[in-house]
N, C-alpha and C positions, 0 to 999 in steps of 0.2 A: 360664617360660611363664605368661601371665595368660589364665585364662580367665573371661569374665566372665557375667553372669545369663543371658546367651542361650545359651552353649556357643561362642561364635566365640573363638579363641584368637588371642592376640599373643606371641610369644617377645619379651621384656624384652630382653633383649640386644641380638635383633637391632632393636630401634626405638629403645635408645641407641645404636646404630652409625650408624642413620640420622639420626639429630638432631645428633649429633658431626661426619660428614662434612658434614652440611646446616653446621652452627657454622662450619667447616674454611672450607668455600669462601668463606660471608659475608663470614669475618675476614677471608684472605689474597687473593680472587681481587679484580684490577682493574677488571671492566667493571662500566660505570655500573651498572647494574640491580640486580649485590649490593650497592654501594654506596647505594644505595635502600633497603634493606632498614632496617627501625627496630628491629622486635621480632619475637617468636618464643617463643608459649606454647605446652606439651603438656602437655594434663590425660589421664591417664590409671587406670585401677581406681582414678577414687575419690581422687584424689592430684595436685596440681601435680608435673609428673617434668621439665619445663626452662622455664626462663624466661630470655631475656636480651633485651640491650637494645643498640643498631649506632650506630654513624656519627652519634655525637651526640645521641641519642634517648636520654631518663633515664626509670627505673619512673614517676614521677611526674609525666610530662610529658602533657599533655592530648593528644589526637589526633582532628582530625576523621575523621569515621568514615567519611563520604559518605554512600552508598544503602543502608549497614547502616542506618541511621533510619530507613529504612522498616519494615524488619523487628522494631525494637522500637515504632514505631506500630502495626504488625501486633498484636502484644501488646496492649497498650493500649488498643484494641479490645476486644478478646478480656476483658480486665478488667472495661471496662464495661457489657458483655453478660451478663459472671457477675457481675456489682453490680446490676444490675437499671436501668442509666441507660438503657440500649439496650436496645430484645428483643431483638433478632438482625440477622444480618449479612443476613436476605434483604430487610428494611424497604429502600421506594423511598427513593433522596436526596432526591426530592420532600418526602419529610416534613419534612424540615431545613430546607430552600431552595429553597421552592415558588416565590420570584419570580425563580429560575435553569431549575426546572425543569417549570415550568405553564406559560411565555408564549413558547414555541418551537414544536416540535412533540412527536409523539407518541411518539416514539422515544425521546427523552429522558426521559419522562414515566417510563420500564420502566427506568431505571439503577440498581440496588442496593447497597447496601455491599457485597457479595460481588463486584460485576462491578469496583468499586476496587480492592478486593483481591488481584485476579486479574490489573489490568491488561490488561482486556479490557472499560472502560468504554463503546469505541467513539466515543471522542471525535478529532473530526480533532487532531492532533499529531504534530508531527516531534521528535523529539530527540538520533538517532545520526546527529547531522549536525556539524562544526566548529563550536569556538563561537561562531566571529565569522560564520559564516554568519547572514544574518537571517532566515533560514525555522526556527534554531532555538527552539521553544517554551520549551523549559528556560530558557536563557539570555533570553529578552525574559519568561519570565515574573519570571527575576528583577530585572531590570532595572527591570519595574514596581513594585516595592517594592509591590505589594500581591498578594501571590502568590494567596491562596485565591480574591481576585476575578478573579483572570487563569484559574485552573484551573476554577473556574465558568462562565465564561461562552465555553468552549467550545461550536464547534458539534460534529454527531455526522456521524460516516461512517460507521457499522457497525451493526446490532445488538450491543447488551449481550449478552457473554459467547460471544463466537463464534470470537472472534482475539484473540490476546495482541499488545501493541501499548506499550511500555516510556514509559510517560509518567509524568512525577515531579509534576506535578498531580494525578495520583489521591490521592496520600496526604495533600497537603494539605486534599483536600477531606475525608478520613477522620478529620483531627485537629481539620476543622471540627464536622463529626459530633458530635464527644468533646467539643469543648467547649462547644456548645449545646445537648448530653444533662448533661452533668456541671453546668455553669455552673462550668468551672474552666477558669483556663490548661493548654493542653496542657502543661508542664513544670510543672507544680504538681499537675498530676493525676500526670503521671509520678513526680517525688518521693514523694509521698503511699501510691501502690502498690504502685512499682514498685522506685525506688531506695531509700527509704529502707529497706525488708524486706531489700534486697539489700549495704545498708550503700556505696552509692554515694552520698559527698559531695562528692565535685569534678567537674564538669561544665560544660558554656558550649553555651548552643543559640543559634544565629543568628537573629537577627528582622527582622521587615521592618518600614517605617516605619508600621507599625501595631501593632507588638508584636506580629505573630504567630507562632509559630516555623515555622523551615525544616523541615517531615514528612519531606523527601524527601532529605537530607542535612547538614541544618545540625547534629547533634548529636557534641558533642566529648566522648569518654572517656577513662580512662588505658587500655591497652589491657587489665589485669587486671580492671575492672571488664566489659569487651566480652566473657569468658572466663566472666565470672558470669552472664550473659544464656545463654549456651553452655550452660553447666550447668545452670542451670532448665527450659532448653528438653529436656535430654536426658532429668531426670528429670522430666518430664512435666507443668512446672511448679509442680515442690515445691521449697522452699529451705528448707530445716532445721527439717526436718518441717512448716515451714508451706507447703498448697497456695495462692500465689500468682497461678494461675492454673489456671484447672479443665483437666483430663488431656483432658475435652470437648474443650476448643480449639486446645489443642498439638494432638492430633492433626490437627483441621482444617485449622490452621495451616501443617503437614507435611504432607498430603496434595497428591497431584498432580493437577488440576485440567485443565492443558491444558499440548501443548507451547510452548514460546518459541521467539523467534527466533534464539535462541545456544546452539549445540554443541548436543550433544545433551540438554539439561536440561529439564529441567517446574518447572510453577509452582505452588506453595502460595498462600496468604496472606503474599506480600512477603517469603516464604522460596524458595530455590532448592531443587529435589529433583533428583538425577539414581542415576541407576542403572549404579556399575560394575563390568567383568567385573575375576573378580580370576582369579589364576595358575593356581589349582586347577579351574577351571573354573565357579564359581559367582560370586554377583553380590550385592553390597551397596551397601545404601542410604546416601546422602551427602546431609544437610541443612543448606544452607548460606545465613550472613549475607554480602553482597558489597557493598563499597563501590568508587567509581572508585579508581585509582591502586596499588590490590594492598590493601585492608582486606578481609581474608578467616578468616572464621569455620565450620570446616569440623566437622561435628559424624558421627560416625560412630556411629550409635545400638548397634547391633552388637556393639561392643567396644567398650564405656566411653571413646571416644578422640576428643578437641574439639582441635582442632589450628588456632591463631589467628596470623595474618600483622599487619602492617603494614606497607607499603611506600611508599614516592615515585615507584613505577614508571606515572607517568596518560601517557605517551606512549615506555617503553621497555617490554621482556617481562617481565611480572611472575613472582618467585620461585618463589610459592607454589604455584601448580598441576603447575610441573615437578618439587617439592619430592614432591608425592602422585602424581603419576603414576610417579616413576623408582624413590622411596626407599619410600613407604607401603605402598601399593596391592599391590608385589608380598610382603611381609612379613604380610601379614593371611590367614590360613587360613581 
């Protein structure tokens, strides 16, 4: 039995019974979806306790993450607000890109780094539409190879901060932020803080015909490194005794802000929070990194326990969520 600095307990046993059946079915069951499956990290009290690798996927094989790049843009942020590039996440985008947001109207004038963050900028956007659809924004803003000018010059249909609304322009305008606060590339700012403290050397970020990186999913890791991002986040943004990132903003980060339009979940800064019942009758907190296709970073603050996916599953039922709801979820006391 582990119990960890909160008091919530894990019997060890029974979460290697769970990880071994989870193993079981990957290897031997035939439908497509386990076959999708890539990797499979569990850090538990303090300890890598399994790591493997599926269906062709090697430790050392880069992996796009997808809309987990949000969530360590989130960071990143958060960085250069405790570096003093930024003051804070309440500052208008107007300061940044005043000829985006002074020569429209007045609604726009009121958008903040926090309403990005929240994805409740209130900018017209469609994106949970088919890709070849042409009303999807995502897809034509990549198309435009200039993504932060396509996510700028949005118009608006809401007030700032009122409705959560899943737009992957938001972030590229935050990594715009970052890099007219910093006067550095967003992935040269990231190395410099973020990876290199965390001993992340191998990476590959997507860019547009302007050099600028994809915030909203272009970042590739091995998935051990996506595991380290896990555990900075859980201990409050320290990594080996170095504070990384002030305990300030992980928290922020983690907090719940407003519901979403998916399952029952709330929204942080570009992190997932949801709240679930466990067997005993009580309820813990689940903060989590989510890319398309099953890239799933499920961080269980509670009980020391970061539980990381990789999958191929972007149009079959992805693993990992029926992995925590059949096998996890009833095991945690």
């Amino acid at each position: 039995m582990v119990c960890n600095s909160f008091g919530q307990k894990i019997d060890s046993s029974e979460l290697d019974a769970a990880i071994l059946k989870a193993d079981s079915i990957i290897t031997t069951d035939n439908r497509v979806f386990f076959k999708n499956v890539e990797s499979i990290i569990v850090y538990s009290d303090g300890e890598i306790k399994f790591e493997k690798y599926y269906n062709g996927f090697k430790k050392d094989s880069l992996h796009q993450i997808q809309s987990q790049t949000k969530s360590i843009v989130a960071l990143l942020m958060g960085i250069a607000i405790d570096k003093g590039f930024v003051k804070s996440e309440n500052e208008p985008v107007s300061k940044y890109f005043p000829e985006y947001f002074n020569n429209e109207n007045e609604l726009k004038k009121t958008v903040t780094i926090r309403d990005l963050l929240t994805m409740s900028a209130g900018f017209e956007w469609e994106e949970m539409l088919p890709f070849d659809d042409p009303k999807n924004d995502n897809m034509n803003m990549f198309r435009s190879g200039k993504w932060l000018n396509y996510a700028l010059t949005r118009s608006m249909a809401k007030k700032p901060f009122t409705e959560f609304k899943y737009n992957s322009g938001n972030p590229m305008i935050v990594a715009g932020i970052i890099e007219k606060a910093t006067k550095m590339k967003l992935k040269n700012f990231a190395v410099k803080y973020l990876f290199e403290p965390l001993q992340i050397k191998d990476y590959r970020w997507l860019e547009d015909q302007t050099g600028f990186c994809h915030a909203g999913g272009g970042l590739h890791l091995k998935p051990m490194d996506m595991m380290k991002i896990g555990i900075l986040v859980m201990n409050e943004g320290k990594w080996l005794n170095q504070q990384l990132i002030s305990e300030h903003w992980i928290t922020k980060a983690t907090s719940s802000y407003m519901p979403t339009s998916f399952d029952i979940s709330t929204y942080g800064y570009y992190w997932w929070i949801r709240d679930r019942n466990l067997t005993n009758g009580k309820s813990t907190k689940i903060m989590s990194a989510e890319g398309a296709g099953g890239q799933k970073l499920y961080i269980f603050p509670e009980y020391n326990l970061i539980i990381a996916f990789t999958e191929r599953n972007y149009s079959t039922p992805q693993v990992s969520p029926i992995f925590i709801q059949e096998s996890i979820l009833p095991i945690l006391e």
